[in-house]
N, C-alpha and C positions, 0 to 999 in steps of 0.2 A: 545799722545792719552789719553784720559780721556772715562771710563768706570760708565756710571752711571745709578743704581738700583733702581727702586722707590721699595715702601710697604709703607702696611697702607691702602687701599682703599679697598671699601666693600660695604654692602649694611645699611645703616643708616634711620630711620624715620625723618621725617622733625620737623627740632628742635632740630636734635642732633648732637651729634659731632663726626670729626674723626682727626686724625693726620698725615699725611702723612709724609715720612722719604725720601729720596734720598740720598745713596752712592755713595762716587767718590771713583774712584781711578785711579792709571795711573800716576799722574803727581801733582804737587804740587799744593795743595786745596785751599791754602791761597791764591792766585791772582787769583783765579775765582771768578766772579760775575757770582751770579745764577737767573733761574729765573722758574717759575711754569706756564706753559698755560696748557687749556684744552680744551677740544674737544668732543663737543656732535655730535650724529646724523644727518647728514644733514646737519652741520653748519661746518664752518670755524675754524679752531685753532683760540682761543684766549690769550691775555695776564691773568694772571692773579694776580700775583706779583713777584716781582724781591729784590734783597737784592745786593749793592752791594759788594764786595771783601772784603774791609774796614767791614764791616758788619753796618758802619756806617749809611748808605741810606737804608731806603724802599720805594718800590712804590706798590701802588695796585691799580686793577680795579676798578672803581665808584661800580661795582654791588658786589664786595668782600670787601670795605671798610666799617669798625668795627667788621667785622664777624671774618675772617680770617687776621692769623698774621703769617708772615716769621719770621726765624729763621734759623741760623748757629753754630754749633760745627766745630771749626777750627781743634780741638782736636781728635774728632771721622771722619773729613771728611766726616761731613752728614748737608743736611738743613732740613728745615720741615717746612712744611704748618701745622698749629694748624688752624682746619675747625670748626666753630661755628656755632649757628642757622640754619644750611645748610636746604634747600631749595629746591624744587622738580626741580627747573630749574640750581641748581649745579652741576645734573648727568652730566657726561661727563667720558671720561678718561684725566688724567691727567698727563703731561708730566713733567719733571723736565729735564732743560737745565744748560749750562754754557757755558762760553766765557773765556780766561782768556783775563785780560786787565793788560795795562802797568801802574804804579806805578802811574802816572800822573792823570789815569782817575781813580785811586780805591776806589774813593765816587760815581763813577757813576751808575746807573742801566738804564738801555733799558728796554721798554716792545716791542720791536722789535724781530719777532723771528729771520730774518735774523741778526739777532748780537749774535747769541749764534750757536757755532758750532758746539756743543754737544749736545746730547740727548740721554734720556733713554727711555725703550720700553711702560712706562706706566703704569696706577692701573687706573682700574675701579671704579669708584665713583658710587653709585646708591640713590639717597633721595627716599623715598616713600612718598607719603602723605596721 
C-alpha cells in the first residue's frame, strides 16, 4: 500500500506560479512511476503529466506543455509539479497518483488514469484573473 499527500496548492493570480509536492510512503518509491491529473468543475479528470520510475521520461498535457515541469526526489519520496504562467483555466484540484511498474517498463509513463492505483486526496489549485 502506497500513501500519498499532495501540498502546495492555493489561490495564485494568473501569471503566477505555484509548486505542488506529493509524498509517498508505504512501500518502495523508486519503482513507482508517478503521475499529476486534475479536475475542474463540471469536467472529467484529466492527465496532466507523468514522470516515469526511471525519472528518466516525461510526458505532459499539450495545454501544460513549457509551463509546467515534473520532478522527482528519490531521496525525500516526493515529486513535484513546478506550475508556471498558470492560467485561470488551470483551476482544478489536482491529484497526484502512482503505479509501481516492473523493471522492464521503468522509462514508461501513462497519462492513463486507469494505470495508476494509487491516489492522494488532492490541493486545490485556484488562478484568478
Amino acid at each position: 500500500q502506497v500513501q500519498l499527500v499532495e501540498s502546495g496548492g492555493g489561490l495564485v493570480q494568473a501569471g503566477g506560479s505555484l509548486r505542488l509536492s506529493c509524498a509517498a510512503s508505504g512501500r518502495t518509491f523508486s519503482s513507482y512511476a508517478m503521475g499529476w491529473f486534475r479536475q475542474a468543475p463540471g469536467k472529467e479528470r484529466e492527465f496532466v503529466s507523468g514522470i516515469s520510475y526511471s525519472g528518466g521520461n516525461t510526458y505532459y498535457a499539450d495545454s501544460v506543455k513549457g509551463r509546467f515541469t515534473i520532478s522527482r526526489d528519490a531521496a525525500k519520496n516526493t515529486v513535484y509539479l513546478q506550475m508556471n504562467s498558470l492560467k485561470p483555466e488551470d483551476t482544478a484540484v489536482y491529484y497526484c497518483a502512482a503505479d509501481q511498474r516492473p523493471h522492464l517498463l521503468r522509462d514508461y509513463v501513462s497519462d492513463r488514469s486507469i494505470e495508476y492505483r494509487y491516489w492522494g486526496q488532492g490541493t486545490q489549485v485556484t488562478v484568478s484573473s
